[in-house]
C-alpha positions as CSV (number, residue, x, y, z in Angstrom):
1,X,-25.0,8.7,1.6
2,X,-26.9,5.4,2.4
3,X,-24.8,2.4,2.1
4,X,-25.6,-1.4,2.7
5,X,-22.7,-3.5,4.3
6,X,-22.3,-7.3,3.3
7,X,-23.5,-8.0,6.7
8,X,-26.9,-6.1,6.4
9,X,-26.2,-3.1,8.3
10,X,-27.2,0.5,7.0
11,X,-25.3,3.3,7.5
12,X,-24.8,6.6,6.2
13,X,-21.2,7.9,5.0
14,X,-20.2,11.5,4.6
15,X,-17.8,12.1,2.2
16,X,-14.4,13.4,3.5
17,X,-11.9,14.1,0.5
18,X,-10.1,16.7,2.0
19,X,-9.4,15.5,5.4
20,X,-8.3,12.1,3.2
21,X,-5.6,13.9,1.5
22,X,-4.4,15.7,3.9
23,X,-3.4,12.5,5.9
24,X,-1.8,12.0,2.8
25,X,0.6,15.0,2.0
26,X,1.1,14.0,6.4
27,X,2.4,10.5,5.1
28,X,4.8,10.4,2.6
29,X,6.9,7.2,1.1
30,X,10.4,7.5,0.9
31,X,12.1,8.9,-2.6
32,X,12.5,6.5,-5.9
33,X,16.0,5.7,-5.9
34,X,18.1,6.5,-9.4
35,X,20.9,5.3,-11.2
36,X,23.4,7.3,-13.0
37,X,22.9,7.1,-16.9
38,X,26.6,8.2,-18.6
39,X,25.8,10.7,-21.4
40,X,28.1,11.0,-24.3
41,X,30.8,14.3,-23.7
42,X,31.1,12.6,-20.5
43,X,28.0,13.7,-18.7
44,X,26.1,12.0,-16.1
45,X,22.4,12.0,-15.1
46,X,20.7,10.9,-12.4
47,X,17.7,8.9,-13.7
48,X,14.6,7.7,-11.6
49,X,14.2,3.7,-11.8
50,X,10.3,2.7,-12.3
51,X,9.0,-0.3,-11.0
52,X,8.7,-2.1,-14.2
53,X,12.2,-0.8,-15.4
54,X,13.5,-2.3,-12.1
55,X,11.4,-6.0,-12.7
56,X,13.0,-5.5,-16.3
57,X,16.6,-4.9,-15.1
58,X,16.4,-7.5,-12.3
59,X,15.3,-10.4,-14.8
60,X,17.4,-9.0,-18.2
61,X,20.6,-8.4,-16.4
62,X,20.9,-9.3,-12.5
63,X,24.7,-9.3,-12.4
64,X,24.3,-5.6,-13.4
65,X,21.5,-5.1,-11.3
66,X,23.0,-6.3,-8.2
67,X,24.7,-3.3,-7.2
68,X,21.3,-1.3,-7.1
69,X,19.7,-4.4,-5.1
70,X,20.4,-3.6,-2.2
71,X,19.2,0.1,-1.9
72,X,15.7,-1.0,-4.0
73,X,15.4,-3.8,-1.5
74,X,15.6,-1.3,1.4
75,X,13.4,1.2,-0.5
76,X,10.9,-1.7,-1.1
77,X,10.6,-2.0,2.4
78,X,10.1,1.6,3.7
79,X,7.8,1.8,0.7
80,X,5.7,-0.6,2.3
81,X,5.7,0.2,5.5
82,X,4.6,3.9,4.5
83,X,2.0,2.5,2.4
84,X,0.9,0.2,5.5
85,X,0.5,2.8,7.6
86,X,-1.2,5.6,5.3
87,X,-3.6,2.6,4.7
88,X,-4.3,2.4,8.7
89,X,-4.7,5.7,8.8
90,X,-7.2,6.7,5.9
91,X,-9.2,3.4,7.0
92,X,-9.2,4.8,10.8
93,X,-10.4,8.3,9.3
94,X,-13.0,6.8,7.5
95,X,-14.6,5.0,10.2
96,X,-13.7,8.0,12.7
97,X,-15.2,10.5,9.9
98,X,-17.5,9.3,7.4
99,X,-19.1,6.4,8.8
100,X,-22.1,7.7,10.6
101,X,-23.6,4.7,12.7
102,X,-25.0,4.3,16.6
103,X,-23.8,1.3,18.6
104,X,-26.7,-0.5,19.8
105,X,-28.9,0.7,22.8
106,X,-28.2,-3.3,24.2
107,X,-25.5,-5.1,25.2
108,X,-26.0,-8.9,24.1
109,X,-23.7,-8.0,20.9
110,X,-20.8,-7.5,23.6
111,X,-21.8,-10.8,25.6
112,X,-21.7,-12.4,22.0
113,X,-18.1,-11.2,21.3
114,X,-17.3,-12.6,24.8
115,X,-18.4,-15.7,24.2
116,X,-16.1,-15.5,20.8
117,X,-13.3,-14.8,22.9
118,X,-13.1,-11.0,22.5
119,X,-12.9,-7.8,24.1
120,X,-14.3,-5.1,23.8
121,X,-12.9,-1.9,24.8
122,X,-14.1,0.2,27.6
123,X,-13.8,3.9,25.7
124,X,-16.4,5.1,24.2
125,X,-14.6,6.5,21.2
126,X,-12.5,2.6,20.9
127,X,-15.8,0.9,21.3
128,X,-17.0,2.7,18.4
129,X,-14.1,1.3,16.3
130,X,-13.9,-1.9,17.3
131,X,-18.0,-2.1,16.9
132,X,-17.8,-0.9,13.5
133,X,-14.3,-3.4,12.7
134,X,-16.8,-6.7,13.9
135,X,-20.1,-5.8,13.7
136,X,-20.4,-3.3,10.3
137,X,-17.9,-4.5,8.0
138,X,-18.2,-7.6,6.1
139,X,-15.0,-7.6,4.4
140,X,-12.8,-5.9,1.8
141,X,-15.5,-4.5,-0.9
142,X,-17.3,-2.6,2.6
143,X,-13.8,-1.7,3.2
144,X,-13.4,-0.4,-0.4
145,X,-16.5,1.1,-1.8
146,X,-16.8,3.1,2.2
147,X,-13.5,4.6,1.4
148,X,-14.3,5.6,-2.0
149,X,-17.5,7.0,-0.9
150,X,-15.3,9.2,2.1
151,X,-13.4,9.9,-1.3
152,X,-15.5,11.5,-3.3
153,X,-16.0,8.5,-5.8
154,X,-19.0,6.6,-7.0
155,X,-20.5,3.3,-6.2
156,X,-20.3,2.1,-9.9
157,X,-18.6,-1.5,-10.0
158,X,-16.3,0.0,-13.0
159,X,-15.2,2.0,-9.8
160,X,-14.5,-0.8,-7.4
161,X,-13.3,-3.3,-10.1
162,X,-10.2,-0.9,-10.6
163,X,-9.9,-0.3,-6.6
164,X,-9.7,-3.6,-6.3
165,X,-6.6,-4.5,-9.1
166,X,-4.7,-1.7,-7.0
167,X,-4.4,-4.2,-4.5
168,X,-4.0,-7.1,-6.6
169,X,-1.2,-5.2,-8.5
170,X,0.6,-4.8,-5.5
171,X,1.3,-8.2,-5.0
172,X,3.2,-8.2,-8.4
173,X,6.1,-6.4,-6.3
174,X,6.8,-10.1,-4.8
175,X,8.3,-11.4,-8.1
176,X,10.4,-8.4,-8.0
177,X,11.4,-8.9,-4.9
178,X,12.9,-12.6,-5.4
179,X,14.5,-11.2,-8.0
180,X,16.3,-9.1,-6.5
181,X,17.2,-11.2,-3.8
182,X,18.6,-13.0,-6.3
183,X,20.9,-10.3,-7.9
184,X,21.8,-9.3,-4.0
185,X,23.5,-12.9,-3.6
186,X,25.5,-12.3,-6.6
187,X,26.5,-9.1,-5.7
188,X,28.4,-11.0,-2.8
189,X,30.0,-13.1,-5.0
190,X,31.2,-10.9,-7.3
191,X,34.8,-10.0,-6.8
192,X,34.7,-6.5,-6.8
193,X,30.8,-5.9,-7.2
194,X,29.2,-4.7,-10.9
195,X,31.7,-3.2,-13.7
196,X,31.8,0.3,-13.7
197,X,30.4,0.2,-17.4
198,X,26.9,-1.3,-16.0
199,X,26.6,1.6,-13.8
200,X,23.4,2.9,-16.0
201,X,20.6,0.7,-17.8
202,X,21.5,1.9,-21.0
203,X,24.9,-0.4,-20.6
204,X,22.9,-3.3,-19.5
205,X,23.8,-5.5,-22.3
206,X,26.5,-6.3,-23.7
């Protein structure tokens, strides 16, 4: 498929959907960590804590949520870090893949970069990269709407406008995150850590 890139370049990309979620199932995050909810009788169940129950726990009750701070801090960080790098690597797919476009037969764009102050790699299969990275893409809608064509997906702006909150909702992860820095330093100054009756959410409040 055709598509026009902010900086005026035409190229054609194939879509890919397989190959993209097979880097996928190759790049998983790390598991959701749980709490144990007390059942009445005495039983205990292991419960998965959302996002948004976590953001609600961390700002409702943080004294009770500082004994699970720590491990959602740490799981917050792998999280990103997987999510990081399956990013780098669908993005590298997509230009290795889908994006179908020849470097030009002269080399005045390379004395250009030079001039800029940057280098372009020797390889054939790294100039090809870096020439799509600097040359091809404009920004993040070439970024976005390439990928969802390499997906599968349409070019309708209903489409991109929800590819682009995905992003945008990840940055809500950052008020979490304060928060629960928060509850972390008063874990460390709670004698003895959380009760053992705020072990679950459902014994949040008192």
């Amino acid at each position: 498929m055709e598509y026009k890139t902010e900086r005026g370049i035409t190229v054609n990309v194939t879509p890919i959907p397989m190959l993209l979620d097979e880097i996928r199932k190759a790049t998983p995050g790390p598991a959701q960590p749980t709490y144990t909810e007390h059942l009445a009788g005495g039983a205990t169940e292991e419960v998965v804590i959302s996002d948004s129950d976590a953001l609600a726990w961390a700002r409702e009750n943080p004294e009770s949520w500082a004994e699970h701070a720590e491990e959602w801090a740490t799981f917050e960080q792998e999280r990103d870090e997987a999510q990081s790098l399956l990013n780098d690597r669908l993005w590298l797919a997509v230009m290795q893949r889908a994006v179908q476009v020849d470097l030009p037969k002269s080399d005045d764009w390379i004395k250009d970069q030079a001039e800029l102050g940057l280098t372009v790699p020797e390889g054939k299969r790294e100039r090809r990269i870096h020439y799509i990275r600097t040359e091809v893409i404009g920004g993040m809608k070439d970024v976005l709407r390439m990928t969802a064509i390499a997906n599968g997906a349409d070019l309708s702006e209903e489409a991109l406008s929800l590819a682009e909150s995905s992003f945008r909702n990840s940055l809500a992860g950052s008020l979490l995150a304060g928060l629960t820095d928060k509850a972390r330093s008063l874990a460390a100054g709670i004698e003895g850590g959380a009760d053992e009756s705020s072990e679950g959410m459902a014994d949040t409040t008192e």
